[in-house]
DRENSEDREN-713056 format. One record per residue (C-alpha): x, y, z; residue in three letters. Coordinates in pm, whole numbers, plus 50000, padded with zeros to 5 digits. Layout:
XYZALA/...
END
This chain:
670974621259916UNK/670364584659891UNK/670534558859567UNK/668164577859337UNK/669664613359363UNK/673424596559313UNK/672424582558985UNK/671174609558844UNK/674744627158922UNK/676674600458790UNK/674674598758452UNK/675184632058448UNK/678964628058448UNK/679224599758255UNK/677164621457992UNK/679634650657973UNK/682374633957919UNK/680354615457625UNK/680494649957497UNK/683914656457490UNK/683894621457274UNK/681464627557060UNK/683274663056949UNK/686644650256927UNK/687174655156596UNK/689054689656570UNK/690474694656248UNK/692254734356354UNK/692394762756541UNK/689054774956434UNK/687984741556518UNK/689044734356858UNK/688524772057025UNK/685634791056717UNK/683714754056641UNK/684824760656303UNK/682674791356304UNK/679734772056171UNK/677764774156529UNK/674074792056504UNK/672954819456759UNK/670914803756965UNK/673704774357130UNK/675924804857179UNK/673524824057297UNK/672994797357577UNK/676214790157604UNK/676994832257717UNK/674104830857945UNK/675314801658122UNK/678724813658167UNK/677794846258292UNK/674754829958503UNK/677214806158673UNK/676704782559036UNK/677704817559238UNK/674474829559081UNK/672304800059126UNK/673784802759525UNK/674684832559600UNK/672464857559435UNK/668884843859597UNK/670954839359923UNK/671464880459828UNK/668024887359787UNK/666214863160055UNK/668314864460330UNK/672024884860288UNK/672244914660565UNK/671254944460316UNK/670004927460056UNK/666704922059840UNK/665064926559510UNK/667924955359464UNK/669934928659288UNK/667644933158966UNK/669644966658916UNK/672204945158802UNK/670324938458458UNK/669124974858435UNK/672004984358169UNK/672194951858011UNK/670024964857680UNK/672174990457664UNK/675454981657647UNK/673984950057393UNK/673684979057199UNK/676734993857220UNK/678644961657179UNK/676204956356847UNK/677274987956684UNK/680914995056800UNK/682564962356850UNK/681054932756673UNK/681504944656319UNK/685334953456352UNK/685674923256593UNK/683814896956356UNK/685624910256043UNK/689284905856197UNK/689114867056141UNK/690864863056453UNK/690794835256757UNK/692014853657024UNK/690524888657033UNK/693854904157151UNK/695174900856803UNK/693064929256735UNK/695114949456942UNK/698034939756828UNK/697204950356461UNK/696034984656589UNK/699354991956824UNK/701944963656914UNK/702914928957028UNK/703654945457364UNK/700084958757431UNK/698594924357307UNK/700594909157560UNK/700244928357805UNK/696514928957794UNK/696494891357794UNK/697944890758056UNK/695374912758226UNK/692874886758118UNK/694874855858244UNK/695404869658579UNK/691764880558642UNK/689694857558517UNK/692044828758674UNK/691334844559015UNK/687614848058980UNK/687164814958851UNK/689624799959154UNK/687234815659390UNK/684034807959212UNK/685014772359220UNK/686044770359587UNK/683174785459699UNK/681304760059513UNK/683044730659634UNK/683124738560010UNK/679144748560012UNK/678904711659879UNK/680834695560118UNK/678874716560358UNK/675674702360301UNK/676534668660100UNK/679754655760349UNK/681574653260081UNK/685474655660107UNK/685884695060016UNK/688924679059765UNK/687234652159595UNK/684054682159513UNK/686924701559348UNK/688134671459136UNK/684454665059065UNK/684004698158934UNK/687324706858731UNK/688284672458619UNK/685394665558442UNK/685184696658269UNK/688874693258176UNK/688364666657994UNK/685594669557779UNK/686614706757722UNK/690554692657640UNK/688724665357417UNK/686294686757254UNK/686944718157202UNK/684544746357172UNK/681464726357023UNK/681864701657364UNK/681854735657552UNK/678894753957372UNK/676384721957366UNK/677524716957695UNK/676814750557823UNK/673404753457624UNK/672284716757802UNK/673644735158135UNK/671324766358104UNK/668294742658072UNK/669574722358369UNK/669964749158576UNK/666514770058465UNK/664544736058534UNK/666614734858919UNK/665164775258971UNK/661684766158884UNK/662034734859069UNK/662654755859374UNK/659924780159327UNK/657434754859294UNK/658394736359659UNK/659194769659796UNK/656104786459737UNK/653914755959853UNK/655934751360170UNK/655654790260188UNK/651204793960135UNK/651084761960367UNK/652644782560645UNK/650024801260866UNK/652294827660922UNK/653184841260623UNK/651414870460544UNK/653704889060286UNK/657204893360204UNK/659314917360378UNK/658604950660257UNK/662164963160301UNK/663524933760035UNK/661204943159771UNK/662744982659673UNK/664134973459358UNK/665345010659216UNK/667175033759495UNK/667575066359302UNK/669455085059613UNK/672205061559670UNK/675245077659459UNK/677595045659623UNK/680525069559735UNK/679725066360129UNK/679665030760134UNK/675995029660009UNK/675235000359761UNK/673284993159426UNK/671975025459355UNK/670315039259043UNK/672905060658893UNK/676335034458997UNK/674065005558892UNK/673225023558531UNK/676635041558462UNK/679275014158638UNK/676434983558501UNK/676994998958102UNK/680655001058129UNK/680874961658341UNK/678684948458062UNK/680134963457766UNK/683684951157868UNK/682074921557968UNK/680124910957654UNK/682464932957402UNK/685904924157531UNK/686404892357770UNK/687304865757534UNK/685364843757759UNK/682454858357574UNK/683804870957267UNK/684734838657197UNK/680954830557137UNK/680404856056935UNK/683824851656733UNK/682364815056649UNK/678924825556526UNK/678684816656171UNK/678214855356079UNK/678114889756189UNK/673924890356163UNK/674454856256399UNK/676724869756630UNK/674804899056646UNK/671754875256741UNK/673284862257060UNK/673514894657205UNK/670024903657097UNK/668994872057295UNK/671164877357596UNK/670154911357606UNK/665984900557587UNK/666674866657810UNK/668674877558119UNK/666194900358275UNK/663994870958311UNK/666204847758423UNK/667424868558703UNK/663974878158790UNK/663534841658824UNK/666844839259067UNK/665354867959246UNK/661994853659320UNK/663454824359445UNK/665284839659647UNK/662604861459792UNK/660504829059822UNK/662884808460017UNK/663894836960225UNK/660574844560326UNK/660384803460385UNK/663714806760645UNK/662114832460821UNK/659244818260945UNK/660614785561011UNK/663114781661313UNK/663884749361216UNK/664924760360864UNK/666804785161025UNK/668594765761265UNK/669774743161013UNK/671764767560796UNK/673124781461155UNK/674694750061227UNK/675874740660879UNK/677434772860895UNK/678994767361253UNK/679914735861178UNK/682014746660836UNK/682804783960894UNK/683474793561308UNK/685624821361238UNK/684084836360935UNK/680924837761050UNK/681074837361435UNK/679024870361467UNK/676154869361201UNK/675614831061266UNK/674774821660934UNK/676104823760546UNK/673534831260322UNK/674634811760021UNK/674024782960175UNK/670484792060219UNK/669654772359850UNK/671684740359963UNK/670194734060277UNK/666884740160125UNK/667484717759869UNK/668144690060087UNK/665904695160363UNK/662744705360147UNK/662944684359836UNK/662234648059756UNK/665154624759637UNK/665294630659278UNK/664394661459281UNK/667794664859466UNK/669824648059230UNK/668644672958980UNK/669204701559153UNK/672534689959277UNK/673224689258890UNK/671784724358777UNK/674704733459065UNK/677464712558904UNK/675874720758586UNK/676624759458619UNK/679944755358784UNK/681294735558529UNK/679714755158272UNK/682034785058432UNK/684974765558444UNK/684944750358082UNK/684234788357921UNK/687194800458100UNK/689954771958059UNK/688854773257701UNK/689454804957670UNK/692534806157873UNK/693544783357622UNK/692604799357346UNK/694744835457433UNK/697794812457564UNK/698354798157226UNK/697374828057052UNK/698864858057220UNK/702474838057338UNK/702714814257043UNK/701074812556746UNK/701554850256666UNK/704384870056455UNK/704944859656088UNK/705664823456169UNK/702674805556232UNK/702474771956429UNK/701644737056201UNK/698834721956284UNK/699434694956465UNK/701944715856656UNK/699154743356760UNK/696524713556845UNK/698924699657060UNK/699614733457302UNK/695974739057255UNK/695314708357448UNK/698284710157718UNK/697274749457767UNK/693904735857881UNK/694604708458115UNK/697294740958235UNK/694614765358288UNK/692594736858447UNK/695064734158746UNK/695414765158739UNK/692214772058832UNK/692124749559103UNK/695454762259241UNK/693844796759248UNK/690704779659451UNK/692834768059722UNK/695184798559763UNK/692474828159724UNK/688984811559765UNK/688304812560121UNK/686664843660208UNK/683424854460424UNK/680134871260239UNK/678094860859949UNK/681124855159715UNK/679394868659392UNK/680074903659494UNK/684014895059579UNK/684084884459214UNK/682484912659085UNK/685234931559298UNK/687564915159128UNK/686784919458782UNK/685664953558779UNK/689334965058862UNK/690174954758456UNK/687304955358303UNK/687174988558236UNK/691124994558112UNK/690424964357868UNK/687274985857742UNK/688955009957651UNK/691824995157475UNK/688894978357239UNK/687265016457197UNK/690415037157121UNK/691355006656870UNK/688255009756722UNK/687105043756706UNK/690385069156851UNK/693375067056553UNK/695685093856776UNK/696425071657054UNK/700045052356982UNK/701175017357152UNK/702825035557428UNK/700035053657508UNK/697805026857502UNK/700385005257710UNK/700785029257983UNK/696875036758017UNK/696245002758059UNK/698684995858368UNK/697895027058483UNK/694225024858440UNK/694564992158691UNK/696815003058944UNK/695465032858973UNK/691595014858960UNK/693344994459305UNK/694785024659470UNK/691185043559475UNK/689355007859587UNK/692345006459852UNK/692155041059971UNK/688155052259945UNK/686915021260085UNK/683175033460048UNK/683025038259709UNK/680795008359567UNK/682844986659365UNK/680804990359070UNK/682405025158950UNK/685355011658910UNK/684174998858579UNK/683805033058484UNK/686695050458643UNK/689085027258481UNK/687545032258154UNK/688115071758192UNK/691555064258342UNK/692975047558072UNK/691155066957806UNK/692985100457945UNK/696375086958041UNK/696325069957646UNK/695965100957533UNK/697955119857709UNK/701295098457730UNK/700115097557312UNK/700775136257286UNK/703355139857452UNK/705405106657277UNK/705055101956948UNK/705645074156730UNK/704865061956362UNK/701175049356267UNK/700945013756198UNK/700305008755832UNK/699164967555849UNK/696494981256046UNK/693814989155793UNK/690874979655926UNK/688135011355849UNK/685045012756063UNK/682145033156100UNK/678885033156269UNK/675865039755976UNK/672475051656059UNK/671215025255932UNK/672985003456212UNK/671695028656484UNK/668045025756340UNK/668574988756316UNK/665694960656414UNK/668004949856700UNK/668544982956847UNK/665244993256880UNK/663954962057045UNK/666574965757247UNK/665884999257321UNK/662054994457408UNK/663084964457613UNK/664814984757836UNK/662295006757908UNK/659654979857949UNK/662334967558224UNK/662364998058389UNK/658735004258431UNK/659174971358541UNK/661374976258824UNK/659565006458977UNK/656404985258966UNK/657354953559105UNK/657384964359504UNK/654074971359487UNK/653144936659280UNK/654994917759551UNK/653634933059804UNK/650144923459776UNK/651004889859748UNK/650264866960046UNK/
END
């Protein structure tokens, strides 16, 4: 990096926390964590895509794809059962969600059973999506120190800091504006790296093709139960159940929707997300593919993400030689022009931070919520703004206590976070779909399938080691649907009469515009994914 590329960071940081002055104003709850629900679809709908889309994607995905032992256009399976589940979350759990009036979605819960299962899947929340985040945002920092020499510490300040204060001074409209500006940022940086990829790539007399073995997208005999990976079947029934809890029930995103400015709105962004991912990862995995194909053929390419690796990760790596996510870095700063680096140095700060301020404000968000602002007597205020604020710059350090103590790990990190998450995802699924749609199940019940949906979810990971980590989306769903209903019949309590919420799902709804674009989306996407080994593969 020289003069021109630091500028263009520093504006950038100087910009963002303009943002969290320029929203300062927060008036309320609603204010400060919903952007006093007055937000249109398409910020939010930005603002989910570039929390879910974070810096491990931008990274560690094309590293995936172009160069991970394994790896490939495979990846794509990921958004196979996106459209559906957008579906799903549109007819089941928007319209009781929306209509609650509520900040923290675990209220919900709480109306339907008790304090104690509100709390308790809070908690669940807290403790995951602190972890993930912790590692997201080491992994982050110490592939920029690899490749920048910057002090591993000071990237970590960079990135948390910064977002810490413009989302503690801005609330939710500093978060969503800053998001949607992110998504561009980082969009721009992937077709930044196409373009110089794939004219370093045709100006090589080598290259002849990509490497047919990369290009399978669909694998419709892997089951993932002997160690076997991204499969068909795992990657459609495991994918519904990540994304549905995902979307539907991790305030991080329900949050979005909870601020829309109405239920057709919030409806909207997942109509969007569900019609603009597919895209966007194809995008991540062509670059990949591209600047894979580009390491390859050039030693010297090679060589240099061998000894950045060597250099930065002996142990870890003392076998393979190289970790792939820092396949993009390297690139970056070997292959661009100065400028161009600064930019792309910022679509990577850009998408971390735009992880890190979604979760801290949510974090926030269920702290106050679910441990103090709940019961029949209600916070003032200036009381509630006030924990608000301190709960953030908590969950900040938080976070970058959890980066230190569990970041450090070997592989392309994505899939360690996806480990991660997919051992609650499903129990907090199907919390939201008994509430909803199941009125038998009783608070004890509920409680008990939810612990024992998760430590039961870690005792299969722990003792079938070769089951892909992607069922367990679904097998803690049907965990904790079973053991709800079962501890239900066998103690019985008394119904909870505040809870009066009545909801079902019309025909209307299921013949809806939305769900039959969604619906003929997915099956373009499909055909899609069959067809594209055979597209890439007469390219040369």
């Amino acid at each position: 990096m020289n003069w021109i590329d630091y500028i263009v960071v520093i504006v950038y940081l100087i910009a963002f926390l303009g943002l969290g002055v320029f929203f300062k104003e927060n008036k309320d709850a609603k204010d400060y964590f919903l952007g006093g629900k007055e937000m249109g679809w398409f910020p939010l709908s930005l603002s989910a895509m570039a929390t879910q889309l974070s810096a491990i994607s931008f990274i560690s995905a094309p590293a995936f794809v172009g160069l991970a032992q394994g790896g490939g256009m495979k990846w794509l399976t990921f958004e196979l059962a996106v459209p559906l589940a957008m579906i799903g979350i549109i007819l089941i759990i928007v319209p009781p969600l929306y209509r609650a009036n509520i900040v923290s979605i675990y209220e919900f819960v709480e109306r339907r059973f008790s304090t104690s299962t509100r709390i308790v899947l809070s908690f669940v929340f807290q403790i995951s999506r602190s972890l993930s985040t912790g590692v997201a945002v080491y992994t982050i920092a110490i592939i920029l120190q690899s490749v920048l020499n910057i002090s591993f510490h000071y990237t970590i300040i960079l990135i948390t800091v910064i977002t810490i204060v413009y989302s503690f001074m801005g609330g939710m409209k500093a978060v969503v504006w800053g998001d949607a500006i992110q998504m561009i940022i980082l969009f721009g940086g992937l077709l930044i790296c196409i373009y110089y990829g794939w004219g370093l790539l045709q100006a090589n007399p080598n290259f002849n093709g990509f490497e047919t073995e990369r290009l399978q997208v669909v694998d419709m005999n892997n089951l993932g139960f002997d160690g076997g990976t991204f499969g068909f079947l795992p990657m459609m029934l495991g994918g519904l159940f990540l994304y549905l809890s995902y979307y539907g029930t991790d305030q991080t995103q329900a949050q979005r929707l909870l601020s829309a400015k109405d239920e057709k709105a919030a409806k909207n962004i997942l109509l969007a997300n569900g019609l603009l991912r597919f895209p966007v990862v194809l995008t991540y995995c062509i670059m990949g593919l591209i600047i894979g194909a580009l390491v390859h053929l050039t030693p010297d390419f090679m060589s240099e993400i061998a000894a950045v690796t060597q250099k930065h990760y002996p142990k870890e790596f003392a076998t393979s030689g190289i970790k792939p996510d820092l396949m993009l870095p390297v690139f970056i700063m070997k292959y661009l022009p100065h400028g161009m680096i600064g930019i792309l140095i910022v679509g990577i700060l850009s998408a971390a931070m735009s992880s890190v301020s979604s979760t801290i404000n949510s974090l926030g968000a269920v702290t106050v919520e679910d441990l103090f602002n709940r019961g029949k007597v209600k916070l003032s205020q200036a009381k509630y703004m006030k924990l608000s604020k301190i709960s953030i710059v908590f969950w900040g350090f938080v976070c970058i206590a959890s980066a230190y103590l569990f970041g450090n790990t070997g592989g392309t990190v994505i899939e360690l976070i996806n480990m991660i998450s997919s051992q609650f995802y499903g129990p907090i699924l199907a919390t939201f779909i008994i509430a909803i749609l199941v009125k038998r199940v009783n608070y004890i019940g509920m409680n008990v399938g939810i612990v024992g949906g998760v430590l039961i979810n870690i005792s299969i990971k722990y003792f079938f080691d070769d089951i892909f980590w992607i069922w367990f989306n679904l097998t803690g769903f049907v965990i904790t649907f079973v053991l709800a209903l079962v501890v239900s019949a066998l103690f019985k309590t008394e119904k909870n009469k505040d809870f009066n919420i009545e909801f079902k799902v019309k025909r209307e709804d299921v013949l809806s515009r939305d769900v039959i674009i969604l619906l003929i989306f997915f099956v373009i996407i499909l055909g899609v994914s069959f067809s594209l080994p055979s597209i890439l593969a007469g390219i040369r």
